[in-house]
VEXDREN-2710 file (C-alpha; in Angstrom, 1 decimal):
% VEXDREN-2710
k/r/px/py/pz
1/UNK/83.6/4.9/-36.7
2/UNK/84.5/5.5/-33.3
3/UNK/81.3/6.6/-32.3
4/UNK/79.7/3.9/-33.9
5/UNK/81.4/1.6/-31.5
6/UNK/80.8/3.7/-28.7
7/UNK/77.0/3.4/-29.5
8/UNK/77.4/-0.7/-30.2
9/UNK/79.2/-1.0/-26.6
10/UNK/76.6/1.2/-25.1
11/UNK/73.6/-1.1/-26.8
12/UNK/75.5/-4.4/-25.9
13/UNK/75.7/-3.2/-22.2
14/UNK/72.4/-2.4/-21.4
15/UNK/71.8/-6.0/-23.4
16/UNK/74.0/-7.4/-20.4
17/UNK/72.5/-5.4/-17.6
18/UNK/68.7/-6.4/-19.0
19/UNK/69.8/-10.2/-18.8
20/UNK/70.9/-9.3/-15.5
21/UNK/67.4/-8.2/-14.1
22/UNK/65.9/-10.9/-15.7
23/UNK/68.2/-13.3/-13.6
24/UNK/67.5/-11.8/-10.9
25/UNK/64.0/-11.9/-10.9
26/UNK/62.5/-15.0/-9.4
27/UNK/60.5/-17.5/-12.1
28/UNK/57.2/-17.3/-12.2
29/UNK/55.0/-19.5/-9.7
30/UNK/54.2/-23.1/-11.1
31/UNK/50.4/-24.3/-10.2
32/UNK/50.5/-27.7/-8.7
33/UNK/48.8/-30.2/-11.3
34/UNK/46.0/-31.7/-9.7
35/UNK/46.3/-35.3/-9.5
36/UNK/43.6/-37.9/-9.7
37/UNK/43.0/-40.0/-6.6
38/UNK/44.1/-43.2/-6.6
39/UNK/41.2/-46.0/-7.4
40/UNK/41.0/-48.6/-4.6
41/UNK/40.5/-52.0/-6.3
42/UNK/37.2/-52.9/-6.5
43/UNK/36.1/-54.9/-3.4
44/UNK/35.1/-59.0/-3.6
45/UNK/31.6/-59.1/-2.1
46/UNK/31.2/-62.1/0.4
47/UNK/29.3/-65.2/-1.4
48/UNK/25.7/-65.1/-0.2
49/UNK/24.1/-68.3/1.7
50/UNK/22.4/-70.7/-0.4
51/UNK/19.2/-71.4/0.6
52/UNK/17.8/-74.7/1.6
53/UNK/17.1/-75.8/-1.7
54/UNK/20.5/-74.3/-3.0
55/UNK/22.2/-75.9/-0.2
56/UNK/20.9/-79.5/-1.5
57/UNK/21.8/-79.4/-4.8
58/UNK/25.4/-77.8/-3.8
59/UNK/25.6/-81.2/-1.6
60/UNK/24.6/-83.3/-4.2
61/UNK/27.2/-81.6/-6.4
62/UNK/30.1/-81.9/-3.8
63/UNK/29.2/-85.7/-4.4
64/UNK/29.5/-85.5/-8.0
65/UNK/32.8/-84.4/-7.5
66/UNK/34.1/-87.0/-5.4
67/UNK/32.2/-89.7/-7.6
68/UNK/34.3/-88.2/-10.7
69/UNK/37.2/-87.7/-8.8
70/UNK/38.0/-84.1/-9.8
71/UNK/40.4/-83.2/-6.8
72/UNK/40.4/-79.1/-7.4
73/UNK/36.7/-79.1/-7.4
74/UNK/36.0/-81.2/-4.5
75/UNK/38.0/-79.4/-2.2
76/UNK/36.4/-76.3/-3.1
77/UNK/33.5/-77.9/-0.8
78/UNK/35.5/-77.4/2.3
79/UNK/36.8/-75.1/4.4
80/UNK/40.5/-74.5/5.2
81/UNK/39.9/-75.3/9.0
82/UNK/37.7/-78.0/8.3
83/UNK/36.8/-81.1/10.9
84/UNK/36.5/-84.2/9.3
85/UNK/35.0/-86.7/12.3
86/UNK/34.6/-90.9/11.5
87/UNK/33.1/-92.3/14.2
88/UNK/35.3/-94.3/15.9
89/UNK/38.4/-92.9/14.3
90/UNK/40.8/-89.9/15.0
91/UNK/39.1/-86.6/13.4
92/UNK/40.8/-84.9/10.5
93/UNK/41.7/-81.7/11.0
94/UNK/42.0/-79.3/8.0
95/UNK/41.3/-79.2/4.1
96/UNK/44.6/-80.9/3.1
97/UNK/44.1/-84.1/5.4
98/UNK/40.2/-84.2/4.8
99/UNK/40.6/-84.3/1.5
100/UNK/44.2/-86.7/1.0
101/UNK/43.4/-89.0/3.9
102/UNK/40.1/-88.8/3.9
103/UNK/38.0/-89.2/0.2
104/UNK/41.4/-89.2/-2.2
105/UNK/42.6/-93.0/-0.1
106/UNK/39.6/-93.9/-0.1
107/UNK/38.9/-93.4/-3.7
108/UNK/42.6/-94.9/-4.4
109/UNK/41.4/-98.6/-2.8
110/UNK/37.9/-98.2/-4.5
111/UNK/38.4/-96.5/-8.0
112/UNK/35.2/-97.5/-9.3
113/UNK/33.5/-96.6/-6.2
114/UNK/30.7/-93.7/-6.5
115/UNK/28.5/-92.1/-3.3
116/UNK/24.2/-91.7/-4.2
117/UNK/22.7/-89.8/-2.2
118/UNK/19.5/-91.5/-0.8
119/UNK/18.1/-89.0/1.2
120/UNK/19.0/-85.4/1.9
121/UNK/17.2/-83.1/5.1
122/UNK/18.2/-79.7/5.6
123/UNK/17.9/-77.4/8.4
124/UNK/19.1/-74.3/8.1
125/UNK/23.1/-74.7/7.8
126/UNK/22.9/-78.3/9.1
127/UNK/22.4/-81.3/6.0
128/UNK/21.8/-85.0/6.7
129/UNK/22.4/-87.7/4.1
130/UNK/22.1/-91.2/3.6
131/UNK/24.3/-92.3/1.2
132/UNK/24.9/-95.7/-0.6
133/UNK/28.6/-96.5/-1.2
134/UNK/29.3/-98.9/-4.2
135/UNK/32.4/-100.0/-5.3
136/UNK/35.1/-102.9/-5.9
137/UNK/38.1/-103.3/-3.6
138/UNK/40.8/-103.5/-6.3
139/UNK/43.6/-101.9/-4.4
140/UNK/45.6/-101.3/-1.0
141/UNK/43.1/-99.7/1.6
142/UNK/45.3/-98.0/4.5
143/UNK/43.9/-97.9/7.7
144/UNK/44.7/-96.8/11.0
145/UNK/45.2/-100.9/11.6
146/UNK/47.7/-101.1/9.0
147/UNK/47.4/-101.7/5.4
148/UNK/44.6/-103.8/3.7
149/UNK/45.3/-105.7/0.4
150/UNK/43.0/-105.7/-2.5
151/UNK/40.6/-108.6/-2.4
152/UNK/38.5/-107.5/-5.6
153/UNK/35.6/-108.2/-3.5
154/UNK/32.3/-105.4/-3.9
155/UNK/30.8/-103.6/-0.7
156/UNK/27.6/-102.0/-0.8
157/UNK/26.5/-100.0/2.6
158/UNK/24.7/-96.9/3.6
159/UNK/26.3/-94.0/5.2
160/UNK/24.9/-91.5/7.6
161/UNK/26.9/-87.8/6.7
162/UNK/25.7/-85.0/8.5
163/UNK/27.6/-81.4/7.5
164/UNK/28.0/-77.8/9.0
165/UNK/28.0/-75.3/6.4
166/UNK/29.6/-71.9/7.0
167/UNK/28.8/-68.5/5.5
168/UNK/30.9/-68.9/3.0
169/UNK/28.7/-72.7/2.2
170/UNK/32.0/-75.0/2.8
171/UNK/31.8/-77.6/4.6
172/UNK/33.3/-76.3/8.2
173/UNK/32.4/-79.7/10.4
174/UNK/31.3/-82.9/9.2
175/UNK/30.6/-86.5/10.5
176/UNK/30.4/-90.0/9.1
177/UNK/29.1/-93.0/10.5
178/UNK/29.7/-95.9/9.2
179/UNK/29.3/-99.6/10.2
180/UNK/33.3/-100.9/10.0
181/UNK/32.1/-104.4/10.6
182/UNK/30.0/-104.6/8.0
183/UNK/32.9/-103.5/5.6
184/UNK/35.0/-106.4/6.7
185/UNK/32.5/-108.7/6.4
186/UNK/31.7/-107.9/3.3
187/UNK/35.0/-107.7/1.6
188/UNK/35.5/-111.1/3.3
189/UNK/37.9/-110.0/6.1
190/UNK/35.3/-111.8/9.2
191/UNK/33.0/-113.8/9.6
192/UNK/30.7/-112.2/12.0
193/UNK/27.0/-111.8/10.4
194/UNK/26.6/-108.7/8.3
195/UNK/24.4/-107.2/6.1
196/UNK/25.3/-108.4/2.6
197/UNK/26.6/-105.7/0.1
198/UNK/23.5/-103.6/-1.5
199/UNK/23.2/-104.0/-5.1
200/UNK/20.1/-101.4/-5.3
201/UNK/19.6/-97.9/-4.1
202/UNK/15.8/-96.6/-2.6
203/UNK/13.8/-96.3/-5.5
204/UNK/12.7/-92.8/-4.4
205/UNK/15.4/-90.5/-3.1
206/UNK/13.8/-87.3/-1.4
207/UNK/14.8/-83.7/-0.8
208/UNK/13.4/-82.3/2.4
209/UNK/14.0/-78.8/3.6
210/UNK/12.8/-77.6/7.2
211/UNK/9.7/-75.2/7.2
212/UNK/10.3/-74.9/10.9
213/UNK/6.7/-75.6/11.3
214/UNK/4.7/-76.9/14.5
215/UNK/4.5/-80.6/12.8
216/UNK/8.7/-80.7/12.6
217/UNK/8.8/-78.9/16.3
218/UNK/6.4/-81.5/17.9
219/UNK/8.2/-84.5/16.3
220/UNK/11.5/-83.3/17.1
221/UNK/9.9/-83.0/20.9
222/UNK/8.6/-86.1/20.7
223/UNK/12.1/-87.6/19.5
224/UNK/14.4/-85.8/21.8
225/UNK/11.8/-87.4/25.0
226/UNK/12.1/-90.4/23.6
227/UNK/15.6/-91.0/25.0
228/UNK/14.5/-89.9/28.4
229/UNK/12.3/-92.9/27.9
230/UNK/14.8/-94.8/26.7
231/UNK/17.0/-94.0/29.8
232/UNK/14.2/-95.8/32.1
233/UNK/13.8/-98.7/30.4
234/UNK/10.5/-97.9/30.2
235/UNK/8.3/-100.2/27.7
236/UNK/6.0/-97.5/27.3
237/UNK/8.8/-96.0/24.1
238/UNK/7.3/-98.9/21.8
239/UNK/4.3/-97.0/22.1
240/UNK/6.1/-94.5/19.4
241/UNK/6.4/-97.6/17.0
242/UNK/3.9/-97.9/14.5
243/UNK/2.3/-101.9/13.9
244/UNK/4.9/-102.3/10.7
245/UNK/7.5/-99.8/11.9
246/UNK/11.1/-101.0/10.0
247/UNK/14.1/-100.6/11.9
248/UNK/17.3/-100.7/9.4
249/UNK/20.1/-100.7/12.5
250/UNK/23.0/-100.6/9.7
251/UNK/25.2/-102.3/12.1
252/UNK/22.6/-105.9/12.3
253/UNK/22.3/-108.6/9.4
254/UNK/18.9/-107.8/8.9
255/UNK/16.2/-105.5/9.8
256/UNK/13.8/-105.5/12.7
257/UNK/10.0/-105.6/10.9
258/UNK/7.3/-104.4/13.6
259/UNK/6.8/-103.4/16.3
260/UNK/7.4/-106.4/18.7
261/UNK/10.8/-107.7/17.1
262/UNK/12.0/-104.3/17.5
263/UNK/11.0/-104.1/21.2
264/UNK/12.4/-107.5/22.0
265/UNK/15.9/-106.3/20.6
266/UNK/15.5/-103.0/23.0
267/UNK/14.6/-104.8/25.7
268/UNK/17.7/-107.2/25.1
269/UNK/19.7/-104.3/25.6
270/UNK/18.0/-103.2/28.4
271/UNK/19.1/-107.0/30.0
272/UNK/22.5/-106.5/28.8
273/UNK/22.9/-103.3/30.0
274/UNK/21.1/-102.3/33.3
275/UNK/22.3/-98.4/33.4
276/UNK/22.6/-98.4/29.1
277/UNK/21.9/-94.3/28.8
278/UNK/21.3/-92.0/25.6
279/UNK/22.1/-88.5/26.1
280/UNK/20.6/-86.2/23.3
281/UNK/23.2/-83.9/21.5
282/UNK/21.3/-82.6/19.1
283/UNK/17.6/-83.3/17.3
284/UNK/15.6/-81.4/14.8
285/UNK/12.8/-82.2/12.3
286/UNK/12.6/-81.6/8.6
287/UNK/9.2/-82.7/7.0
288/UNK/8.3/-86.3/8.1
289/UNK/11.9/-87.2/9.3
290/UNK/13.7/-86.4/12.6
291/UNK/17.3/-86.4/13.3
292/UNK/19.1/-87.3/16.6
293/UNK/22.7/-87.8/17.5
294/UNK/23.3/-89.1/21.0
295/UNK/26.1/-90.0/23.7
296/UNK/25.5/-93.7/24.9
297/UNK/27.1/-95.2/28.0
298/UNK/26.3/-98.2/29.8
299/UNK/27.7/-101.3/31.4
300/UNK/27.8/-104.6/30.2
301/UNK/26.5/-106.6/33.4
302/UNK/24.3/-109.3/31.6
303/UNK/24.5/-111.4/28.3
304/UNK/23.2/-110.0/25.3
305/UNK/22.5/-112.9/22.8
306/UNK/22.1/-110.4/20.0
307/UNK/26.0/-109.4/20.0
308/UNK/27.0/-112.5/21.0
309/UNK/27.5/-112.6/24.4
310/UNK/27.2/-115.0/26.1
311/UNK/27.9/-113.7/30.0
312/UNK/28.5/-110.2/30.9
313/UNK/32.1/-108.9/30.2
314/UNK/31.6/-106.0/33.2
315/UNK/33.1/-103.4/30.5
316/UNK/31.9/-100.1/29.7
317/UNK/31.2/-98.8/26.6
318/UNK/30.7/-95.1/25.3
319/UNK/30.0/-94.2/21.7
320/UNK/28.0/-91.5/19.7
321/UNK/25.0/-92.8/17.7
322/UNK/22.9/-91.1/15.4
323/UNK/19.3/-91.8/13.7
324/UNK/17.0/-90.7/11.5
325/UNK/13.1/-91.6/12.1
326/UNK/10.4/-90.7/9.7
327/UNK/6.9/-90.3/11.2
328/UNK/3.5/-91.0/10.2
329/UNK/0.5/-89.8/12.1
330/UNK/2.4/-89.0/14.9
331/UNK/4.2/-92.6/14.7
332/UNK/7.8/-93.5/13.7
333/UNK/6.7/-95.3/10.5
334/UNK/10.9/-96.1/10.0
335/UNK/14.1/-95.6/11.8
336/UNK/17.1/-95.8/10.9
337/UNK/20.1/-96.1/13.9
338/UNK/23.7/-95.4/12.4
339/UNK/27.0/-96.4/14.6
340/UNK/30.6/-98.0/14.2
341/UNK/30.1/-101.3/16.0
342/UNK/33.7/-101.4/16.1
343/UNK/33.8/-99.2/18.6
344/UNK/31.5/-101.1/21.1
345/UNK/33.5/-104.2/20.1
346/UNK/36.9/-103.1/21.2
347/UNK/35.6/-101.7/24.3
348/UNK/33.8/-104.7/25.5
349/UNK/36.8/-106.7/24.3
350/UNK/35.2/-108.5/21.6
351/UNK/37.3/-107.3/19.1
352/UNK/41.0/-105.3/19.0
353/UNK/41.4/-102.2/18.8
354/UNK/42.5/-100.9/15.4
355/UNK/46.8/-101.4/15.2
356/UNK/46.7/-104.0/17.7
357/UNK/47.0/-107.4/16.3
358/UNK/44.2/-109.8/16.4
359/UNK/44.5/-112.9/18.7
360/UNK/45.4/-116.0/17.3
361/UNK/42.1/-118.7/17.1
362/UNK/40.2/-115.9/16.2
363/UNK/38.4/-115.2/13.0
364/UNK/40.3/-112.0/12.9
365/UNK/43.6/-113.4/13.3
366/UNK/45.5/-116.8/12.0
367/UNK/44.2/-120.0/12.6
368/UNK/45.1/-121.8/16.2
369/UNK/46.5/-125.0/14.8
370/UNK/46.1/-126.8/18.1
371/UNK/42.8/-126.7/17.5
372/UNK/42.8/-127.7/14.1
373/UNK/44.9/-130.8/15.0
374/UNK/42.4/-132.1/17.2
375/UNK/39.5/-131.4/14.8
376/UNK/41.5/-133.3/12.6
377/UNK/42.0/-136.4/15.2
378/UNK/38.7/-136.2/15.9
379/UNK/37.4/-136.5/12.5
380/UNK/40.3/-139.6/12.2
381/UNK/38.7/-141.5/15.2
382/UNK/35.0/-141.0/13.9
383/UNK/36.2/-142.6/10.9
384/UNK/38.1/-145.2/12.2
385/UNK/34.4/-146.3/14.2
386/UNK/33.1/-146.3/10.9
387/UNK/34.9/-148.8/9.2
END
């Protein structure tokens, strides 16, 4: 027995002194495990630029969206930095106030009211179009005069819209011109002549996109030495009129048929205002049409029946005015001019300026009851003679 145990405590320490060695020896070396790299999120490519034609139709859905009032949509048509310019009116700057201040109040006075597209001419990231608002007046139209109260009356005038379009096609700088006037005529705010509200579109409504060809170059020459003409005062510019030219000023009653009732109105001008000056900020052709957008300036220093006045006021005025002229064998076969007469108004003093508050005995303002008294004695004393 005893050397049994001897033999078991011999065995159970060199158990102990194999653990030992086994402790002491370092673990065996691990291998890294190789590790996939990390995917990088797939990258959003850049929308392409539409082409011309693309570009149209994406106009005449941005229109579609305002006329339908979906909100999301139609400010997916502008950029965040957008420009919104009225002429005649503080620009709007960004998305937000383009969109709220701009086509959302509108659409809250006219909530019937739709935009349809006349005419569209692109040139490369620039598009024209003249538009034909419709619509009833059936609630509160803010202004930068103060608030206007429904009058359930319908207005129906063209627009002139001209875009920028970025990279990205949004809408990055746009203008409007519309006649003011003409509005307040027609929803029965003055009583100054005005084109009655349009009840019918064109019956043909064309898309034009630039070839950039020698017949849109020359005609855009043509157009662009026009003003210098202009500037002179030089008869020799009716000479660019055909016989049965039609000139649809938006901001006149009516339009000037032919050539020699729309000379007489230029040279009226020219009476009215001896240094009157256009200077060309931009023209370029697509197809048959042109488009120019100028800086005018002159000096009122003579009467110009056509406005209204009666003597010179010796007031300046300085505007932006914008046209579109379609030619036809190497004539301008229409024309039409596109400006806020509002603006020329105020600054000859026909007119306050939007937020100031109309004179009294005007049209614009309340009635001058000293003058309606002696209407009314005058009427009395006619007939008392008559008796």
């Amino acid at each position: 027995m005893k050397r049994t145990s001897a033999m078991l405590l011999a065995i159970a320490v060199a158990a102990i002194g194999c653990k030992k060695q086994e402790a002491a020896q370092p673990p065996p070396e691990q291998k890294p495990v190789a590790q996939e790299p990390a995917k990088e999120p797939p990258k959003e490519e850049p929308p392409k630029p539409l082409t011309g034609e693309e570009l149209a139709k994406w106009y005449a859905d941005c229109w579609t969206r305002y006329n339908d009032h979906k909100w999301d949509e139609f400010a997916l048509c502008y950029a965040d930095d957008v420009t919104s310019t009225q002429a005649g009116m503080p620009p709007l700057q960004g998305k937000g106030q383009a969109v709220d201040l701009g086509a959302k109040a509108y659409a809250a006075a006219f909530p019937d009211g739709k935009g349809e597209v006349q005419l569209t001419l692109v040139n490369g990231r620039q598009i024209v179009g003249v538009v034909l608002f419709r619509g009833t007046h059936s609630a509160p139209l803010k202004t930068p005069a103060g608030e206007i109260p429904a009058t359930n009356k319908k207005v129906g005038y063209l627009i002139f819209h001209k875009i920028s379009a970025n990279d990205k096609n949004q809408v990055e700088k746009e203008w409007w011109f519309v006649d003011q006037p003409t509005i307040m005529a027609q929803l029965g705010l003055s009583k100054q002549p005005a084109r009655p509200a349009l009840e019918q579109g064109w019956p043909e409504r064309p898309v034009i996109i630039a070839k950039d060809d020698d017949a849109e170059r020359k005609n855009a020459e043509i157009h662009k030495a026009s003003y210098e003409t202009f500037n002179k005062h030089d008869k020799a510019l009716f000479g660019l009129y055909a016989d049965d030219v039609v000139v649809s000023d938006q901001s006149a009653p009516a339009d000037f048929k032919g050539k020699k009732a729309a000379g007489a109105f230029l040279e009226g001008l020219w009476k009215g205002f001896s240094d009157l000056k256009i200077e060309p900020l931009e023209v370029w052709g697509a197809g048959d049409y042109t488009v120019g957008i100028g800086h005018v300036t002159g000096t009122n220093d003579g009467a110009v029946p056509a406005f209204g006045i009666k003597k010179k006021t010796g007031k300046t005025v300085d505007f932006t005015l914008a046209e579109i002229a379609k030619w036809e064998n190497g004539k301008i076969k229409a024309l039409w001019p596109f400006l806020n007469s509002m603006e020329m108004a105020t600054q000859l003093g026909l007119m306050p300026p939007p937020g100031a508050a109309p004179a009294a005995g005007t049209e614009e303002g309340k009635p001058d009851e000293k003058k309606d008294e002696k209407k009314d004695e005058k009427k009395g004393a006619k007939k008392e003679k008559g008796k």
